[in-house]
HTML snippet that shows the backbone in 3Dmol.js (N, CA, C, O; Angstrom):
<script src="https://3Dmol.org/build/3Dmol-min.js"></script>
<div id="view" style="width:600px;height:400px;position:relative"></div>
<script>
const pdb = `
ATOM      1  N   UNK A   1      75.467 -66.055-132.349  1.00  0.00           N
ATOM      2  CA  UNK A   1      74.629 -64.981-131.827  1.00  0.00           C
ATOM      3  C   UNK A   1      75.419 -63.670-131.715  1.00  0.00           C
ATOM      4  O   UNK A   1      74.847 -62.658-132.122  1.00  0.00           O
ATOM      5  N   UNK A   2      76.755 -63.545-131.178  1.00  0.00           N
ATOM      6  CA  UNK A   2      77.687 -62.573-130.993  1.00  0.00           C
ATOM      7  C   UNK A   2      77.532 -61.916-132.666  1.00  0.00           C
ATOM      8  O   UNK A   2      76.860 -60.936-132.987  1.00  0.00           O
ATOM      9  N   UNK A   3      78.399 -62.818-133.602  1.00  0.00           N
ATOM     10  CA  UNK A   3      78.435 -62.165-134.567  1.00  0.00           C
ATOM     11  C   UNK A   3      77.164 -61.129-135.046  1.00  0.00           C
ATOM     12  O   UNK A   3      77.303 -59.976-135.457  1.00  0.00           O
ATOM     13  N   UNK A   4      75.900 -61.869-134.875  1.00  0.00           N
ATOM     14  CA  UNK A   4      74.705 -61.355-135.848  1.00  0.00           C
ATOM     15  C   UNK A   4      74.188 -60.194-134.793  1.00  0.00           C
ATOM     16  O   UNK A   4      73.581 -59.252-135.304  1.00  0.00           O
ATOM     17  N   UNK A   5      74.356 -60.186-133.531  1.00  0.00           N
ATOM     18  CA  UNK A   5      74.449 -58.483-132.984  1.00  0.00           C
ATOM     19  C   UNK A   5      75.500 -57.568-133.429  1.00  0.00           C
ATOM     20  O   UNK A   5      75.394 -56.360-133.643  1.00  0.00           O
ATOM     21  N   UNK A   6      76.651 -58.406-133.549  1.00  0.00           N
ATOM     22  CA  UNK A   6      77.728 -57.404-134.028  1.00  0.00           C
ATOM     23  C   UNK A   6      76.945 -56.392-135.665  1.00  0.00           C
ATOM     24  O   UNK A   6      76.698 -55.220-135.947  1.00  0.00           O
ATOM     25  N   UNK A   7      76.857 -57.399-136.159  1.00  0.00           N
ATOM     26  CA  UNK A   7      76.350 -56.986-137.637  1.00  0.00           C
ATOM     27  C   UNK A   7      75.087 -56.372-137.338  1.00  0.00           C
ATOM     28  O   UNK A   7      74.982 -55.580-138.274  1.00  0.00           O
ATOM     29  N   UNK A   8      74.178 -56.249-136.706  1.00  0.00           N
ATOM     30  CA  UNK A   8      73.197 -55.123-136.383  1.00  0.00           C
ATOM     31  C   UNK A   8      74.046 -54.369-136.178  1.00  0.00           C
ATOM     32  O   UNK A   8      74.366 -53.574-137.062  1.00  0.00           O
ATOM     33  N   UNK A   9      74.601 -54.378-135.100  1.00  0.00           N
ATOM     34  CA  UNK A   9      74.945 -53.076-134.312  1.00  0.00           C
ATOM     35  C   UNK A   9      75.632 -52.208-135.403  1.00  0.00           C
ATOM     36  O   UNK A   9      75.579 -50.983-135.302  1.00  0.00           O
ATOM     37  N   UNK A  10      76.291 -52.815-136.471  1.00  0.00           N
ATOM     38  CA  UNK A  10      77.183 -51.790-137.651  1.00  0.00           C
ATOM     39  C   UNK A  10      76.028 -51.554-138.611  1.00  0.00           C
ATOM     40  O   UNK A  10      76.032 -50.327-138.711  1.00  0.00           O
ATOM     41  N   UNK A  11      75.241 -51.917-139.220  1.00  0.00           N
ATOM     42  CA  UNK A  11      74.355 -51.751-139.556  1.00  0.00           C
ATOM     43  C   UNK A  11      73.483 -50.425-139.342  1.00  0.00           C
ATOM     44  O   UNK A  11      73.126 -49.712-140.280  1.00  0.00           O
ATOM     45  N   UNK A  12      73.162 -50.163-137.910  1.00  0.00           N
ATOM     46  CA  UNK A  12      72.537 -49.504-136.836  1.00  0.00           C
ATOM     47  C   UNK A  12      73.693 -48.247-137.283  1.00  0.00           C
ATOM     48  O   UNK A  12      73.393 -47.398-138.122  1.00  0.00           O
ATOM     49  N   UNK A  13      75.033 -48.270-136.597  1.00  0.00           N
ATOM     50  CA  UNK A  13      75.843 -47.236-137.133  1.00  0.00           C
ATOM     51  C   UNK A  13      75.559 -47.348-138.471  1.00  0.00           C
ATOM     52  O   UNK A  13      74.693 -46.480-138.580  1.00  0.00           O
ATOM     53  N   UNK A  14      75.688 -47.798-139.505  1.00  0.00           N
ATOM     54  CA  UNK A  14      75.682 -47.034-140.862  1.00  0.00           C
ATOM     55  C   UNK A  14      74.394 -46.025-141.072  1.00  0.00           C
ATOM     56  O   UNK A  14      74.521 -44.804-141.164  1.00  0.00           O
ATOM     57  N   UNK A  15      73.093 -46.747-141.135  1.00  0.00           N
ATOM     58  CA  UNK A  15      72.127 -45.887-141.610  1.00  0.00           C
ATOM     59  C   UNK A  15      72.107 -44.967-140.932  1.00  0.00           C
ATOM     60  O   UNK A  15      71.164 -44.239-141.241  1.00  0.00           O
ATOM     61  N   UNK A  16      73.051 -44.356-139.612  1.00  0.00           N
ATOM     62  CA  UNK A  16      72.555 -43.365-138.851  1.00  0.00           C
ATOM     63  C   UNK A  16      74.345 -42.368-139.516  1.00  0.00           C
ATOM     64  O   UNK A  16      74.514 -41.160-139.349  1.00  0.00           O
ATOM     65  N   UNK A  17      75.242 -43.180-140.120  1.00  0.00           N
ATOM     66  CA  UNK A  17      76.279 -42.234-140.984  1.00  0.00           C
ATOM     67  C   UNK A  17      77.191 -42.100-140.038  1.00  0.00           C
ATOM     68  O   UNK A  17      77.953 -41.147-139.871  1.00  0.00           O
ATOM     69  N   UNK A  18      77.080 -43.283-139.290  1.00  0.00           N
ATOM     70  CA  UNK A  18      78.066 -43.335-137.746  1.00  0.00           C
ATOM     71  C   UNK A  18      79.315 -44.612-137.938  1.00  0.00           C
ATOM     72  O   UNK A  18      80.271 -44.840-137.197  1.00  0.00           O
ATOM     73  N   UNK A  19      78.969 -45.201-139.002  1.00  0.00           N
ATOM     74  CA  UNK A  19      79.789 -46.056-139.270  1.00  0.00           C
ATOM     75  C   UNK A  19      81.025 -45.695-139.854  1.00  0.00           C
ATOM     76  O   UNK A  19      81.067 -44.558-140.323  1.00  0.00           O
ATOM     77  N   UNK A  20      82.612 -46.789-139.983  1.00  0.00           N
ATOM     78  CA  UNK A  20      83.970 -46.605-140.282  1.00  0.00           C
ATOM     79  C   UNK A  20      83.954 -47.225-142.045  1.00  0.00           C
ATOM     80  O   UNK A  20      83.406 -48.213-142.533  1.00  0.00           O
ATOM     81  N   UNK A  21      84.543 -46.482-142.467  1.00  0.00           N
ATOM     82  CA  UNK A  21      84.534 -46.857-143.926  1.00  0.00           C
ATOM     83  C   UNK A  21      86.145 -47.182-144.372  1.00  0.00           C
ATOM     84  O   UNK A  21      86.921 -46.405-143.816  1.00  0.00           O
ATOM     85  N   UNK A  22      86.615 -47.893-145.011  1.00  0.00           N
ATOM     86  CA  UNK A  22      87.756 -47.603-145.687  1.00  0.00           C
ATOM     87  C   UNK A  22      87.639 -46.981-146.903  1.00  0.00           C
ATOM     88  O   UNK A  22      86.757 -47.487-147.597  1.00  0.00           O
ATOM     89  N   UNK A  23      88.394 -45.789-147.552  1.00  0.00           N
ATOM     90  CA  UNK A  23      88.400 -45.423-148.466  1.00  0.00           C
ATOM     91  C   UNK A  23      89.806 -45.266-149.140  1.00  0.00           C
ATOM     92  O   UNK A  23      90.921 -45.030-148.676  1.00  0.00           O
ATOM     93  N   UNK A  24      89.352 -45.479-150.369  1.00  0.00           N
ATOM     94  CA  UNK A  24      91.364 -46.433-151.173  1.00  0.00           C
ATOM     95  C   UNK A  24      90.957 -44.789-152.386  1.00  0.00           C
ATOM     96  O   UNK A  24      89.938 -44.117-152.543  1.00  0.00           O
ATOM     97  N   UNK A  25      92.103 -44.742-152.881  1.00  0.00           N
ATOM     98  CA  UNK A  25      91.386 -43.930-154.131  1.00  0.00           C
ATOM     99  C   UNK A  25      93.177 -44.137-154.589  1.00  0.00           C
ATOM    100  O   UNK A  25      94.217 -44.033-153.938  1.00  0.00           O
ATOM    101  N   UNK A  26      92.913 -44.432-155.847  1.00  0.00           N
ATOM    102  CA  UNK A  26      94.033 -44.839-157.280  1.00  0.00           C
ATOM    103  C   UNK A  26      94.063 -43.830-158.095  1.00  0.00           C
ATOM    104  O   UNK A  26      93.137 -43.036-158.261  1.00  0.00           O
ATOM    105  N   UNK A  27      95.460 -43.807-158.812  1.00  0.00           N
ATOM    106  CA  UNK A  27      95.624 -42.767-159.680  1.00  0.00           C
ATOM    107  C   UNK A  27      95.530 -43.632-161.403  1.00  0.00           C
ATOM    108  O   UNK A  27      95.477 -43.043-162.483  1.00  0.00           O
ATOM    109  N   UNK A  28      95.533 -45.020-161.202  1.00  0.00           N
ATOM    110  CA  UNK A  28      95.714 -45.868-162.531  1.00  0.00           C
ATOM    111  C   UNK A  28      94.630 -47.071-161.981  1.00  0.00           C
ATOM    112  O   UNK A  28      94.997 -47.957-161.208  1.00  0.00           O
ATOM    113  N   UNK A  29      93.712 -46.997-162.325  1.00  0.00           N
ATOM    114  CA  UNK A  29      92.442 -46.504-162.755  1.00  0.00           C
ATOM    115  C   UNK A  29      92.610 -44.921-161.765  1.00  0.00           C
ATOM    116  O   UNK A  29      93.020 -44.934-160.604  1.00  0.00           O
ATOM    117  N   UNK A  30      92.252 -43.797-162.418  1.00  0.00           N
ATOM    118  CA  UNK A  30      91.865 -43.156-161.526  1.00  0.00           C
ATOM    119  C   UNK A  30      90.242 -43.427-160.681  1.00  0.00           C
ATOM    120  O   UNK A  30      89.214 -43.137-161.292  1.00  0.00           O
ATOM    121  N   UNK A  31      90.180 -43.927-159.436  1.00  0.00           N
ATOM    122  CA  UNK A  31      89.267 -44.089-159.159  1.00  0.00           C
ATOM    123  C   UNK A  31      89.304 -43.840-157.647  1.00  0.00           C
ATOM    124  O   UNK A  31      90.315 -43.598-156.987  1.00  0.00           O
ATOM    125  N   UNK A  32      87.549 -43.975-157.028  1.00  0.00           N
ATOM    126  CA  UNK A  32      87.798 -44.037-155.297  1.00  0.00           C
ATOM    127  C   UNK A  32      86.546 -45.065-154.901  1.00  0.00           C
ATOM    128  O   UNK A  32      85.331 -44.924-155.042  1.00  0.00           O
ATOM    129  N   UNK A  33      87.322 -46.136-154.357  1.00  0.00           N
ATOM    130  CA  UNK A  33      86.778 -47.257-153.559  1.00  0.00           C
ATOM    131  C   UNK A  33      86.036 -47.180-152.130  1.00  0.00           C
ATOM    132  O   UNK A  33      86.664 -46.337-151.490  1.00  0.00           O
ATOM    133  N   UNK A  34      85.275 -47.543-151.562  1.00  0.00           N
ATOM    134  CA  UNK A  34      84.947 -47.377-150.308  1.00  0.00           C
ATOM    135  C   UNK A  34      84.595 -48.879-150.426  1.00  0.00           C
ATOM    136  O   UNK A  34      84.139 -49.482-151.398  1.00  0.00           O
ATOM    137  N   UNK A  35      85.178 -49.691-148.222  1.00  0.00           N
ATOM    138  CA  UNK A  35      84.842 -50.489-148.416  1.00  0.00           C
ATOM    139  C   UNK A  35      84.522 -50.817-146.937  1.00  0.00           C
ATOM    140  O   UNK A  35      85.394 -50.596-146.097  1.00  0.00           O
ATOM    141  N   UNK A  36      83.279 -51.352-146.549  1.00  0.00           N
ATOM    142  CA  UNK A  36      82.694 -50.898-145.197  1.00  0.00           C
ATOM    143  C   UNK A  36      81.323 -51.736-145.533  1.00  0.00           C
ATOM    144  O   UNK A  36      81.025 -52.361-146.551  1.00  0.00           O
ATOM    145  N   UNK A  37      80.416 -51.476-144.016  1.00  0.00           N
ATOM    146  CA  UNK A  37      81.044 -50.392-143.191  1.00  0.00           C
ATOM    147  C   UNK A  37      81.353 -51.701-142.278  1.00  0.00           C
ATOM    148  O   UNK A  37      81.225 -52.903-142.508  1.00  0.00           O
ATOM    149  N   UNK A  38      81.996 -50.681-140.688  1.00  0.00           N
ATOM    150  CA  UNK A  38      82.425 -51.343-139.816  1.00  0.00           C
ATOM    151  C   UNK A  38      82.279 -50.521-138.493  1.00  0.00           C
ATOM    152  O   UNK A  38      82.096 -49.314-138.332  1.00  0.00           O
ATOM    153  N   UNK A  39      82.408 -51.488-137.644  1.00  0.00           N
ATOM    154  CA  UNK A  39      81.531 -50.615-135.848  1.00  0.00           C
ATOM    155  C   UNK A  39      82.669 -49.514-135.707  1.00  0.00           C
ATOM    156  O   UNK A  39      82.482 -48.327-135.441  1.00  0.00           O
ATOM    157  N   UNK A  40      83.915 -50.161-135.943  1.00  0.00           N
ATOM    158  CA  UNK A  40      84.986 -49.046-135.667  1.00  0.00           C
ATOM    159  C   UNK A  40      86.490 -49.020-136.054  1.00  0.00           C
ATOM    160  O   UNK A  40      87.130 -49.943-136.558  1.00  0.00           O
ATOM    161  N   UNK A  41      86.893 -47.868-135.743  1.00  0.00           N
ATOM    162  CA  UNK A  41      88.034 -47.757-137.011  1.00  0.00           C
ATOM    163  C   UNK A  41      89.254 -48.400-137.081  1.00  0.00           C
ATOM    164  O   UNK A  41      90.038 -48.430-138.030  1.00  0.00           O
ATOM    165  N   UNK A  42      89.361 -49.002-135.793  1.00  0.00           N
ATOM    166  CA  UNK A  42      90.546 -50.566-135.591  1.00  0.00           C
ATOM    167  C   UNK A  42      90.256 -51.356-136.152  1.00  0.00           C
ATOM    168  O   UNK A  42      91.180 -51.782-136.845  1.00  0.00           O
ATOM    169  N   UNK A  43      89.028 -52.056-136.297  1.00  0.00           N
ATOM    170  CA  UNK A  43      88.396 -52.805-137.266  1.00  0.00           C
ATOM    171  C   UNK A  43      88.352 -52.270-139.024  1.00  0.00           C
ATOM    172  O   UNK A  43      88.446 -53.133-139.898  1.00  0.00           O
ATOM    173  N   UNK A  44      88.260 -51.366-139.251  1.00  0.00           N
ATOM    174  CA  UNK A  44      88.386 -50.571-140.759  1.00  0.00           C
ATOM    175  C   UNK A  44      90.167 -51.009-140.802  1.00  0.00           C
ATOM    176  O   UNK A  44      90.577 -51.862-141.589  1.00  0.00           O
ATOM    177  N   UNK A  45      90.962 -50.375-139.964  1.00  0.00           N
ATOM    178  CA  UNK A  45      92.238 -50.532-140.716  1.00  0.00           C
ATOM    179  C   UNK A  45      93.150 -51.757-140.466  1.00  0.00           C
ATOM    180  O   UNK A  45      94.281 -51.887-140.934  1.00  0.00           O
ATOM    181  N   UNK A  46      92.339 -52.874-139.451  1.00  0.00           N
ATOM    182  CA  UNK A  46      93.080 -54.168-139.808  1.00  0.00           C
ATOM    183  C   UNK A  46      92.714 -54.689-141.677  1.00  0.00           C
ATOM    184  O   UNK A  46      93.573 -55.181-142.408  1.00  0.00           O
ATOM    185  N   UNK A  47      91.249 -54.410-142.099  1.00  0.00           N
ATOM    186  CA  UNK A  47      90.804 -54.820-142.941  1.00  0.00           C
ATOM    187  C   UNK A  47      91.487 -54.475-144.323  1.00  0.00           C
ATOM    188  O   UNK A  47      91.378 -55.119-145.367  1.00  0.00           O
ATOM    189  N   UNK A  48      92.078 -53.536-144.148  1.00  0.00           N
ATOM    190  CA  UNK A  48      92.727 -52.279-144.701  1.00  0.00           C
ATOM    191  C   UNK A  48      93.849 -52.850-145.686  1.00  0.00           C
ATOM    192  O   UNK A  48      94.014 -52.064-146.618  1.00  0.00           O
ATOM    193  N   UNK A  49      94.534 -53.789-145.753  1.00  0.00           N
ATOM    194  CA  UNK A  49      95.855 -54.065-146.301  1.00  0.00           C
ATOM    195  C   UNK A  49      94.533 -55.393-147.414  1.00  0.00           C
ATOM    196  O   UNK A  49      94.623 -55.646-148.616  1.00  0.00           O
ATOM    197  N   UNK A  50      93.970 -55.687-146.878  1.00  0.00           N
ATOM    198  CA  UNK A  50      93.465 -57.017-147.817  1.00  0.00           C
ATOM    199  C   UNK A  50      93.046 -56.581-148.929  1.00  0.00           C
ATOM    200  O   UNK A  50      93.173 -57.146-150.015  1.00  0.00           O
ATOM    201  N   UNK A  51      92.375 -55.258-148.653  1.00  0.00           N
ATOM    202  CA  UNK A  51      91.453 -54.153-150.172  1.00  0.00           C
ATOM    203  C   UNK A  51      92.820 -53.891-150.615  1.00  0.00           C
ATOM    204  O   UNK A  51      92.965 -54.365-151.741  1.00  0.00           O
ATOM    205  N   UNK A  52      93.965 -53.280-150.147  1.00  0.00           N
ATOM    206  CA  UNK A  52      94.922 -52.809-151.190  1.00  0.00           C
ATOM    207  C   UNK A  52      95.703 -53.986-152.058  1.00  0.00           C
ATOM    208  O   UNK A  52      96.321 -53.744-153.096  1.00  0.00           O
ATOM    209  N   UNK A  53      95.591 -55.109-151.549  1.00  0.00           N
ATOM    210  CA  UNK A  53      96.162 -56.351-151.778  1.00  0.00           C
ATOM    211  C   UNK A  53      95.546 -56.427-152.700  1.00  0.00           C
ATOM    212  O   UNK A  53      96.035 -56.206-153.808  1.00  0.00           O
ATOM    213  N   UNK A  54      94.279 -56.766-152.521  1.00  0.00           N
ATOM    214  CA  UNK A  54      93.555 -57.020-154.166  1.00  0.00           C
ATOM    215  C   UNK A  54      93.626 -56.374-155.268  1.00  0.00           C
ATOM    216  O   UNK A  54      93.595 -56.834-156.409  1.00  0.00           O
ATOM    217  N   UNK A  55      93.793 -54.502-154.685  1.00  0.00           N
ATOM    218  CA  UNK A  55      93.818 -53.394-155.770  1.00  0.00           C
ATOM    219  C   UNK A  55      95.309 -53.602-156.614  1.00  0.00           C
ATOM    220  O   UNK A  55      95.465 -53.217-157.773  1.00  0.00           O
ATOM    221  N   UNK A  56      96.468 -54.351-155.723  1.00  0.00           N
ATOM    222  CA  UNK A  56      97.742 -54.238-156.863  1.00  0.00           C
ATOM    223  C   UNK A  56      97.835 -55.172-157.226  1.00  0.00           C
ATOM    224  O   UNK A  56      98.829 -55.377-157.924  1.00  0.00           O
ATOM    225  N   UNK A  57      96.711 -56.507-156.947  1.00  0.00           N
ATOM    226  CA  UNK A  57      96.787 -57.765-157.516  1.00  0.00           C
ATOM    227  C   UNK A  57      96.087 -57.477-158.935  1.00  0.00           C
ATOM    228  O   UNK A  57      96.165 -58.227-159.908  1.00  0.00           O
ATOM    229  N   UNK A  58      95.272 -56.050-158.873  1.00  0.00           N
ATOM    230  CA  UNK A  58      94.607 -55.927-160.059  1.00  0.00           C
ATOM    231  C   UNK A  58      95.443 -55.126-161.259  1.00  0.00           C
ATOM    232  O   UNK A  58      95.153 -54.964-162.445  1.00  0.00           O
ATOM    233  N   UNK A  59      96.632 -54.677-160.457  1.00  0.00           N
ATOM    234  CA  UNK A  59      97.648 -53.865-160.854  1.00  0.00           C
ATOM    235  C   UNK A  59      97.523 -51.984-161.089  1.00  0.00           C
ATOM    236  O   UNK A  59      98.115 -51.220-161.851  1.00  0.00           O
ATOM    237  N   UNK A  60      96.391 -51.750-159.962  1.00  0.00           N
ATOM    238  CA  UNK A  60      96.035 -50.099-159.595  1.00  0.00           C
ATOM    239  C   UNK A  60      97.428 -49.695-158.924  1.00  0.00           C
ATOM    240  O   UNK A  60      98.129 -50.395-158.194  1.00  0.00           O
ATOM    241  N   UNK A  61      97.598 -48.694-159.255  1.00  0.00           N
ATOM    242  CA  UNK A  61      98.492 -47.764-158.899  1.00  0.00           C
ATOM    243  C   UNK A  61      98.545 -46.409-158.112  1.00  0.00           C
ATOM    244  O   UNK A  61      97.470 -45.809-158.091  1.00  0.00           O
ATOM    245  N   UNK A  62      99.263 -46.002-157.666  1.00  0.00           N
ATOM    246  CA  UNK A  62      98.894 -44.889-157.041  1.00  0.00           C
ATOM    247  C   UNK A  62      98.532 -44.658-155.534  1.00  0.00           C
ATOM    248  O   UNK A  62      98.779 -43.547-155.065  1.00  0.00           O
ATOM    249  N   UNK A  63      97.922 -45.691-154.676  1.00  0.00           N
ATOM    250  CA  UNK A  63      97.119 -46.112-153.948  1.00  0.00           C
ATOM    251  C   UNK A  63      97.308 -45.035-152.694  1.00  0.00           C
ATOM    252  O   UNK A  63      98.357 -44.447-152.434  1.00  0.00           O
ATOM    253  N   UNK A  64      95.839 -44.894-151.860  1.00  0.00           N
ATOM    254  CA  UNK A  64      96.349 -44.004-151.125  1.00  0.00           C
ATOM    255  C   UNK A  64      95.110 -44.288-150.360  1.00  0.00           C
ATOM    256  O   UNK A  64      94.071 -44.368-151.015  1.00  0.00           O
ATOM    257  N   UNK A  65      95.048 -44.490-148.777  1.00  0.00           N
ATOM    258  CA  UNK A  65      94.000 -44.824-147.914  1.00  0.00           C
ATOM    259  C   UNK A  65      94.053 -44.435-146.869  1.00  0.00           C
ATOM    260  O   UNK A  65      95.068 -44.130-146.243  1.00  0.00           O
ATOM    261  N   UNK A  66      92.755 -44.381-146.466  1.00  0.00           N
ATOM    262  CA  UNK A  66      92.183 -43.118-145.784  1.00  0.00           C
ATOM    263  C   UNK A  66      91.340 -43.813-144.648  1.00  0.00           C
ATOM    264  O   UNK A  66      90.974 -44.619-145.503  1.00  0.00           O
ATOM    265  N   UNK A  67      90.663 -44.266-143.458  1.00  0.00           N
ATOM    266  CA  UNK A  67      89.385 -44.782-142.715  1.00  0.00           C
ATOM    267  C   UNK A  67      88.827 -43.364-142.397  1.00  0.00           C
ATOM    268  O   UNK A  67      89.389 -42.286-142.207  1.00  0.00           O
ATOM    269  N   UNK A  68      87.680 -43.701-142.405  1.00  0.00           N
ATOM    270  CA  UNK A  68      86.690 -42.572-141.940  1.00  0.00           C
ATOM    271  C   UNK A  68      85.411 -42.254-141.603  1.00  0.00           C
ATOM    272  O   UNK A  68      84.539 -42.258-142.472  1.00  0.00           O
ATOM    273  N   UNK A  69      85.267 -42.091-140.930  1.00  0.00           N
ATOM    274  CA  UNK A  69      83.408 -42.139-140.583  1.00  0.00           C
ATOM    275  C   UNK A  69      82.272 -41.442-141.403  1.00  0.00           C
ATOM    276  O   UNK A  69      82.143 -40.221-141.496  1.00  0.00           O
ATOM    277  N   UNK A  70      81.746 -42.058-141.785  1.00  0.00           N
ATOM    278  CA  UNK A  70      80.637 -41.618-142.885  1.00  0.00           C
ATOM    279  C   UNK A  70      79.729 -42.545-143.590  1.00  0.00           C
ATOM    280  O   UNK A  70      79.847 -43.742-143.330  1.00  0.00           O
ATOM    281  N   UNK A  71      78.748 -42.126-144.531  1.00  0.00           N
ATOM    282  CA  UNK A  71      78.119 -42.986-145.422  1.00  0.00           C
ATOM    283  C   UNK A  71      78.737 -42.604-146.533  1.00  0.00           C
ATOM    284  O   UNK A  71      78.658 -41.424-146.873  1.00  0.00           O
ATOM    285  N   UNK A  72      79.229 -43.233-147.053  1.00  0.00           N
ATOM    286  CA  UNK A  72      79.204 -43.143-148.681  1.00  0.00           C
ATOM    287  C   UNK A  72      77.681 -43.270-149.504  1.00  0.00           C
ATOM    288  O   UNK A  72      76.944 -44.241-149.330  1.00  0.00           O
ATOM    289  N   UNK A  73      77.409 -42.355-150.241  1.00  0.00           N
ATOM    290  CA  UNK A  73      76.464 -42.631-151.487  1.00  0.00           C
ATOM    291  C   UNK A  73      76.894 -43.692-152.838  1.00  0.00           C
ATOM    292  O   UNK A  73      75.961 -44.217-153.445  1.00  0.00           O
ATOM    293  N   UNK A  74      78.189 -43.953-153.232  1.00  0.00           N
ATOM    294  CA  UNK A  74      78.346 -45.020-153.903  1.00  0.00           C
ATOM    295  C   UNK A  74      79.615 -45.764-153.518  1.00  0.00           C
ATOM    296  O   UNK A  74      80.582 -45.249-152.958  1.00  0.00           O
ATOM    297  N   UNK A  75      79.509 -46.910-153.848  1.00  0.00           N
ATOM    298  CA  UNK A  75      81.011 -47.785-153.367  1.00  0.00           C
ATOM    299  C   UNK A  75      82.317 -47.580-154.334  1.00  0.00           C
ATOM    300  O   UNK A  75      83.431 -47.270-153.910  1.00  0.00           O
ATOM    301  N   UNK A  76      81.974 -47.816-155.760  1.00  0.00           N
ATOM    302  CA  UNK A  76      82.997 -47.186-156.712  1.00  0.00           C
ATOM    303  C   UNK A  76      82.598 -45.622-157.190  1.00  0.00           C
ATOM    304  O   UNK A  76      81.457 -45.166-157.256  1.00  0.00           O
ATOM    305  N   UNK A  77      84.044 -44.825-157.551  1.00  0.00           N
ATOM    306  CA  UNK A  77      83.125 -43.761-158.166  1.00  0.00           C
ATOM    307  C   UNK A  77      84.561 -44.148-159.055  1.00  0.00           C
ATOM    308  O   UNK A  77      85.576 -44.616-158.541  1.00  0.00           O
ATOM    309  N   UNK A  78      84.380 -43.829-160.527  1.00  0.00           N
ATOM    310  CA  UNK A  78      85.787 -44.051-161.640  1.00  0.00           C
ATOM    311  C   UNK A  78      85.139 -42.546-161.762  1.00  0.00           C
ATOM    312  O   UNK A  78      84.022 -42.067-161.956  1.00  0.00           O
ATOM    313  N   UNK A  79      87.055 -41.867-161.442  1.00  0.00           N
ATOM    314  CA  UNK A  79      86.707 -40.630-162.089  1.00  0.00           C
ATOM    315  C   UNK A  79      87.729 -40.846-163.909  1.00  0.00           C
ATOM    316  O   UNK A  79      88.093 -39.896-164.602  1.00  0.00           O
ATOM    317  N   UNK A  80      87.823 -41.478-164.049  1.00  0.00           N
ATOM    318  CA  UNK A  80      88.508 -41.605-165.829  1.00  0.00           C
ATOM    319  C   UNK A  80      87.181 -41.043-166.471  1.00  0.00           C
ATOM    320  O   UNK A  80      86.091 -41.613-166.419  1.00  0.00           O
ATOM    321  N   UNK A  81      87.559 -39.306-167.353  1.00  0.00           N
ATOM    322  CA  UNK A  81      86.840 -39.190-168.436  1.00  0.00           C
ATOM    323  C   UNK A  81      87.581 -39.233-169.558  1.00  0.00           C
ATOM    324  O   UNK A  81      88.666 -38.733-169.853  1.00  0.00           O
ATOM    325  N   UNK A  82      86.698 -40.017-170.226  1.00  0.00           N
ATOM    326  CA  UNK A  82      86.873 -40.465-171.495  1.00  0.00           C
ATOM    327  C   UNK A  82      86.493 -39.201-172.613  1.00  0.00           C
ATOM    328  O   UNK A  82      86.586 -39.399-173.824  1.00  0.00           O
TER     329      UNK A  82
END
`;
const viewer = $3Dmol.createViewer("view");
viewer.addModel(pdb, "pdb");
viewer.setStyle({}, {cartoon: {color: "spectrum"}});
viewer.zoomTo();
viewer.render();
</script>
């Protein structure tokens, strides 16, 4: 029961743009990740090392992270033009 109020309650913060986001952004892919949301930003940056873990398991480079309150409009954006 705890959990599934918890998850409203972030929920509730996101659609209102009140929610904690992590945001990663790489220079190899150049790209920017967002990965969320979450009630709050202790919670964003414990989560924080597991997204970069995966990003150099994928072998991204560059890495550089940020938590922050907001909505994102997309979760990946690749800025590589081709």
């Amino acid at each position: 029961m705890i959990m599934k109020l918890s998850e409203i309650w972030t929920n509730i913060l996101d659609f209102l743009g009140q929610a904690w986001w992590v945001e990663v952004l790489t220079t190899q892919p150049k790209c920017t990740y967002y990965f969320g949301p979450f009630a709050g930003a202790g919670e964003a940056t414990v989560a924080m090392s597991g997204y970069v873990e995966d990003l150099q398991a994928e072998s991204a480079q560059g890495i550089k992270t940020q938590v922050k309150r907001f909505k994102p409009d997309r979760l990946t954006i690749e800025d590589d033009v081709e």
